[in-house]
N, C-alpha and C positions, 0 to 999 in steps of 0.2 A: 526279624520277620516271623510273624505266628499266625501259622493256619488254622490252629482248630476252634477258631469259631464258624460255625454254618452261617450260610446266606450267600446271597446272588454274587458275590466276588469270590465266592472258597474256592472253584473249579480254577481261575484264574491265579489264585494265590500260590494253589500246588502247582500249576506251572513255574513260577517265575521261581518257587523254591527248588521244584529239579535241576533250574536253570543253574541257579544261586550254586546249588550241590556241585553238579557237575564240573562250572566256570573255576571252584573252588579245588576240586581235583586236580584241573589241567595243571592250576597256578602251583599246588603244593608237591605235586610230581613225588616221588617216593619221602617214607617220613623219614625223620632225622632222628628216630628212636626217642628214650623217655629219660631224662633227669631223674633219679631214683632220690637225689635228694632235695628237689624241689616238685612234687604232684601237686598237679592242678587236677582238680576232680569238678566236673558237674553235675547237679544232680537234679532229675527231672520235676521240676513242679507244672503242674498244666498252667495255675496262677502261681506264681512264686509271693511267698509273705517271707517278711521281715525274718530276721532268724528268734527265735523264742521259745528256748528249753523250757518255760516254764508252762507253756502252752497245751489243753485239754482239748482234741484228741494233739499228737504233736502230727506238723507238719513233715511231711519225709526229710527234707535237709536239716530241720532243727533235730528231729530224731538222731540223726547221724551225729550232728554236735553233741546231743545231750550225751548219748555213749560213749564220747571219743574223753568229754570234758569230767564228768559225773558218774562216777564208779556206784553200779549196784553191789549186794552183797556179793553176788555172781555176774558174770556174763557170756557171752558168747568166745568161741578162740576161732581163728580163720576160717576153720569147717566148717561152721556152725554147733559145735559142740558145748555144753555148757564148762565154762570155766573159772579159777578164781576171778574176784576184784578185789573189792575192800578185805574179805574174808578170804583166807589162804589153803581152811581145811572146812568142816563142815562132817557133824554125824547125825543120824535121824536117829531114832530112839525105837526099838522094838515093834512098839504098838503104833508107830506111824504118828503120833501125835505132837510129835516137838522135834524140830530140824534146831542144832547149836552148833554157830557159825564160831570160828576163831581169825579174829582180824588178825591182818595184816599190821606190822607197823608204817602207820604215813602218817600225811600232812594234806589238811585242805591247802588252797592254791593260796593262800594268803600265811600259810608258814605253821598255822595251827595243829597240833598232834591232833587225829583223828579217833576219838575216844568210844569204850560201848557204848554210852549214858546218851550222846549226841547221835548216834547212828540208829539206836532205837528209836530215839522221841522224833526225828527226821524220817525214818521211815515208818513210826506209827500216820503221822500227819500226812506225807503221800499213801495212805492206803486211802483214807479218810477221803483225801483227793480223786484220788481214783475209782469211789465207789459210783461215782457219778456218770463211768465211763465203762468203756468195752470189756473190765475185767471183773465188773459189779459182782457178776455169779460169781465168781471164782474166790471172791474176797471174802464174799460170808462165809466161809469155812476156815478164814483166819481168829483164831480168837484176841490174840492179845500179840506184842513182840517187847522182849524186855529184856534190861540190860544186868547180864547176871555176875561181872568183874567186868575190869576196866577193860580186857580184850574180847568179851565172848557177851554173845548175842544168840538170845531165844527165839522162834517163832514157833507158839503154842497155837494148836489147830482145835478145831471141835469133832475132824473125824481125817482119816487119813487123804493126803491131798500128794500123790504118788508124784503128778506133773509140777509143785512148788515152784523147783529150779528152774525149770523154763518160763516160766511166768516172770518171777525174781531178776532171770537175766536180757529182761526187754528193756529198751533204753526208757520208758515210763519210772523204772523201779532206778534209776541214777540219781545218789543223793549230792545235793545241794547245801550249803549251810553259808546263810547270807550273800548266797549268788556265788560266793566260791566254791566249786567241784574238786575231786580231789585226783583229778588226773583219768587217765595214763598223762593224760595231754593237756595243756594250757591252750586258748582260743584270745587272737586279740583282732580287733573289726578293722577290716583293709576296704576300705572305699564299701562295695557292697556285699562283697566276702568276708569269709573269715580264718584268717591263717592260725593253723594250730602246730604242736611242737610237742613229742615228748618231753616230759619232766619225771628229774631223779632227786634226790634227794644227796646232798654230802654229808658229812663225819659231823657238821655244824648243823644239820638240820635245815639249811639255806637250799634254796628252789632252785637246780638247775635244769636251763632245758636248752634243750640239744640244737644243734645248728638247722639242722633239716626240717622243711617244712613242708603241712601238706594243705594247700587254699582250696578252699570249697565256695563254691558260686551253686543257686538254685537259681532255676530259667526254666519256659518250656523249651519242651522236647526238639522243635525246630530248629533254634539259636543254640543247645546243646551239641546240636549233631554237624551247625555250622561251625562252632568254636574247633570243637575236634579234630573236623576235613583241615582248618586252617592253621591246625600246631595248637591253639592255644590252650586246649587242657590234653589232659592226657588219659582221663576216664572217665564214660557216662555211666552214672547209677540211675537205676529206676523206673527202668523201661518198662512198659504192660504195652496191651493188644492195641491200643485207642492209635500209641504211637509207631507199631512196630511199618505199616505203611512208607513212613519217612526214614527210615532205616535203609528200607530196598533202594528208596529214591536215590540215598545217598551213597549208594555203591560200593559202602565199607567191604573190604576186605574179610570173605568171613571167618577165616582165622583170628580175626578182631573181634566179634560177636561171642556172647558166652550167655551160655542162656542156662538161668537156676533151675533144676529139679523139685518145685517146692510143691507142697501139698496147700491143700483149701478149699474155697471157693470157690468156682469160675460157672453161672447159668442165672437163671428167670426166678427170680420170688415174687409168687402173687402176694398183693398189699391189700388190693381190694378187692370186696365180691360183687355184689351186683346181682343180678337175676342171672346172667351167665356164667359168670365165674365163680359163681358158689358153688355152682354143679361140681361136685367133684369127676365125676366122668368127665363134664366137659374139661377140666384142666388135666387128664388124662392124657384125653385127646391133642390137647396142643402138643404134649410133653411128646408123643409118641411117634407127631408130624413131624417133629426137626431130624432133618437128616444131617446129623452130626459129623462126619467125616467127611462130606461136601462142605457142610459151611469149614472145617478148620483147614481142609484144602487150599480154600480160596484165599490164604493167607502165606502157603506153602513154604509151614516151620513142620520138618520133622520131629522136633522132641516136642510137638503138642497133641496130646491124646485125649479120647472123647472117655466122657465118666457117664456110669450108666443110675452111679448109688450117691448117696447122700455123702455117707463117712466112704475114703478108700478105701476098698477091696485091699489094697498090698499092708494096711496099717498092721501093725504086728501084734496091737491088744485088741483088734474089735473081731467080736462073736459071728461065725457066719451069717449072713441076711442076704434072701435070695433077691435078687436081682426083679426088677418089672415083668409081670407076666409074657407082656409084648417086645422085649427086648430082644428076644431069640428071633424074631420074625423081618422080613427083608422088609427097608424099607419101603416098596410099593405098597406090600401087605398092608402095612404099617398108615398108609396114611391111606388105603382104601380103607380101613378099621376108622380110623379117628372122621375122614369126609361123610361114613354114616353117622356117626353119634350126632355129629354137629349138624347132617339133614336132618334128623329127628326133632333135637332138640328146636327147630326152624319150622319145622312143619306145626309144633304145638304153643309157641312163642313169639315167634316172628323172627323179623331182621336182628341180625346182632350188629351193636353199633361199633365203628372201629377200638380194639384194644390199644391202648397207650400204654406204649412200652420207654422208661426212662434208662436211655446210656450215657455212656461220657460222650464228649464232646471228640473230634477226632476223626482224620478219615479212617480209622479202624474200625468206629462204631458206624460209618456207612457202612464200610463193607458186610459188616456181621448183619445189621441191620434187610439189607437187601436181599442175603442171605432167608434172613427171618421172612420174610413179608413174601417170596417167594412158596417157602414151607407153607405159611398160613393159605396162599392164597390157593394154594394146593386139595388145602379142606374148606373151602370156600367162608375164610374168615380175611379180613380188612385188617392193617396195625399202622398207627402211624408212629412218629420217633419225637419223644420229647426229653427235656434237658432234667434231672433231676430234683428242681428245684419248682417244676412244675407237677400238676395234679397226672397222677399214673395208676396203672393197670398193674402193670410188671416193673421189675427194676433189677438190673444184670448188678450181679453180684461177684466182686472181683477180689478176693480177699485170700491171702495167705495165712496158714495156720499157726497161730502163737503157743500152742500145744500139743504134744503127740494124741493127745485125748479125744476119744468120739466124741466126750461132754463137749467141746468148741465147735464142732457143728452144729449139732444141736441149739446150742445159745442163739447160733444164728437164725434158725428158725422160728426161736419165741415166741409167744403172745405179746413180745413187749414190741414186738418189730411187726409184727402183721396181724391182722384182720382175721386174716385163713391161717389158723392154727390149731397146734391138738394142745389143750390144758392139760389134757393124759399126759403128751409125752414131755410136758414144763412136770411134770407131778415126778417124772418116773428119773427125770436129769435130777433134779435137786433128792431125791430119795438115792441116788447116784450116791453124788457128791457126800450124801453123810452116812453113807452104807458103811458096816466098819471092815470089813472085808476087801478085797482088789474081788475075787468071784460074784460075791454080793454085786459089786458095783460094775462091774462087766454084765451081770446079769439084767441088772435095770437098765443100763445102755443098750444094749440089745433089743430089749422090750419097746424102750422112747424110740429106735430108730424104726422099728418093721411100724410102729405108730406113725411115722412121721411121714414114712414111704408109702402107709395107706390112704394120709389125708394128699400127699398131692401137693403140698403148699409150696416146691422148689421144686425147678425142671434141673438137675445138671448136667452139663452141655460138656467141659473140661478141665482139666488140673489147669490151676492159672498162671498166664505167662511171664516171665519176668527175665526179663534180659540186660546187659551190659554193655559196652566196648571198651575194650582195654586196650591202651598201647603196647606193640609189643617189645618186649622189656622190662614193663610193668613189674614190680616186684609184688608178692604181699597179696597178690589179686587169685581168691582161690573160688571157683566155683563149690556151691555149698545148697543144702536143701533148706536153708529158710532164705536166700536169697538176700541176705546181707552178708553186707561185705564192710569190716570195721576199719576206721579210718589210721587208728593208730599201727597196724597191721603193714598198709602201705609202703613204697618203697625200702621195705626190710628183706630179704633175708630169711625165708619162715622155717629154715635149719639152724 
């Protein structure tokens, strides 16, 4: 049963799913605890596709495989911390220009020793892959990666790239070599799952993998939070706001809910201008009407807090940036300020036509939505809600951060991604990135953000949300701030 698609039967659908929810309760009556050596995990896709590591951008369940199967040089460890993979140790070089990783001894999953010469030319070729993707900016500042003996591995830069590891240890950068990965875990396809297993290595060099296993199924968020109520997995990944709605519906216990602390994303990017929204007062003005603590109310999750700046305030490397002139001001103020600009601009212009605004799909995107259309109508502007894939005004932006770095917000703001943008502050990110200094390069960050703050081109509304349920019992399941949670981790032990 899947509710989130809109239209004249959704109102009807979330009924018979609370129904669904509830009926599912009476029958499952207290849980029977979790198998730690057999996890069933699902993981939330709004559309679920096929599973496919090899896949540009990856799908969130294939991501989880590609990590669990295909070791980067780094990765993440339960925390969220950067830790070994392939490479066991790792030293940057003075001047910041050259990171030399020292492998690991293994074996791809077909028995083959994992060599430098292979690990270079495999991850020269996914960079090459990837330029074409979300980490484009980030890459030019790779120069070259090469294999310098059989264990040890270059990555020579053009100017120092402080964030590397974090980038390195995102399941994009997990090497492959003729579709065999080289662990922690083997994956073999179970109907529409895919059951994976530790693998060790013996005295022979022969592949052993261990009894326990942990199955992953993608589905949406409805049939996930059904399976759950009903015993048959034992942990949802991948929650956001669209679906946190059927979460309440479904009465989980909230000692079963775990919700990530992650940084990002989460508010409005103008895409297009127009005779209105070029104004930069007038997108001011919207920015200034949402009453941010009402709308995240209306969803009423304590750990979601309203953001006022582009990059966070609590980041530990970004240079003070004050905050919106009008942020200090109570809301009424606040949108008796914005109801003038936008009579003004009405009295010299005319009507404004309704703004289209693209969300997911979801009863969390009505709620936010009605929210919104509320604020707007407040300063006497119209918004109607369309799908992403349709022509828009605005488009809610929900994205967790892949680096501690202000440069990753900024990216998001581009000239490659919108219309309403500052070329200034794309000049001042990339003058960043090859400053040869950490000061230098704080100091241009600094510059692109209060530029970025004064064009206006992104409202942000709040840190983005990203939630769980874990059975309890659950081993290996640790809340963390990038909001992964790695598979091979699972039912172990994390002492």
């Amino acid at each position: 049963m899947d509710c989130t698609s809109r239209g004249s039967g959704y109102g009807a659908c979330m009924i018979r799913l609370i129904f669904f929810f509830m009926t599912a309760l009476f029958v499952a009556g207290c849980s029977q605890g979790v198998d730690n050596s057999r996890v069933r995990v699902d993981i939330i896709e709004a559309r679920p596709r096929a599973f496919n590591i090899a896949a540009i951008p990856l799908p969130p369940a294939s991501a989880y495989l590609r990590a669990a199967t295909a070791q980067g040089l780094v990765t993440f460890d339960n925390k969220g911390r950067v830790a070994p993979g392939l490479a066991n140790r790792w030293i940057v070089t003075d001047d910041g220009l050259s990171y030399i990783f020292r492998l690991n001894k293994t074996r791809w999953n077909d028995g083959r020793e994992v060599t430098s010469a292979e690990v270079a030319s495999l991850l020269s070729a996914r960079i090459r892959e990837m330029r074409k993707g979300r980490f484009n900016s980030e890459l030019a500042v790779i120069e070259r990666v090469v294999s310098m003996t059989g264990k040890v591995v270059e990555i020579r830069l053009k100017a120092p790239m402080p964030y590397l590891l974090e980038m390195m240890a995102q399941p994009e950068f997990g090497l492959a070599r003729r579709g065999f990965g080289s662990g922690p875990m083997q994956a073999e396809k179970l109907g529409n799952a895919m059951q994976l297993r530790l693998r060790s290595i013996n005295d022979k060099g022969e592949n052993i993998l261990e009894p326990e296993t942990v199955t992953v199924r993608n589905s949406p968020a409805s049939l996930a939070l059904a399976r759950y109520i009903e015993e048959q997995s034992d942990l949802v990944e991948g929650g956001r706001f669209e679906d946190y709605p059927l979460l309440v519906a479904a009465k989980i216990n909230a000692s079963e809910i775990q919700f990530d602390p992650v940084p990002g994303l989460f508010g409005l990017l103008f895409v297009e201008g127009g005779p209105f929204l070029s104004s930069r007062e007038n997108r001011d003005a919207i920015a200034m009407a949402i009453d941010r603590p009402k709308l995240l109310t209306a969803f009423d999750i304590v750990a979601w807090r309203e953001t006022l700046t582009l990059v966070p305030e609590s980041l530990p490397n970004r240079l003070p940036a004050p905050r919106p002139g009008w942020a200090s001001q109570q809301i009424d103020v606040r949108k008796a300020m914005a109801k003038a600009i936008i009579g003004r601009w009405k009295s010299s212009n005319g009507q404004v036509r309704p703004l289209r605004v693209a969300l997911p799909r979801g009863y969390g995107g009505r709620i936010f939505f009605a929210r919104l259309r509320a604020d707007m109508a407040s300063i006497g502007l119209d918004v109607e809600r369309v799908t992403i894939d349709r022509p828009h005004d605005l488009r809610l932006i929900d994205r967790t951060a892949d680096q501690s770095s202000p440069a990753w917000y900024m990216d998001q703001m581009s000239c490659t991604v919108s219309t309403i943008c500052s070329r200034d502050a794309d000049r001042l990110v990339y003058e960043a990135r090859m400053a040869g200094s950490i000061e230098a390069r704080a100091q241009s960050l600094a510059q692109a953000e209060a530029e970025l703050q004064n064009t206006r081109n992104f409202i942000p509304i709040a840190n983005p949300l990203r939630w769980s349920v874990a059975r309890p019992g659950l081993l290996g399941h640790v809340t963390n701030g990038r909001g992964w949670h790695l598979l091979q981790y699972l039912g172990r032990d994390p002492t």
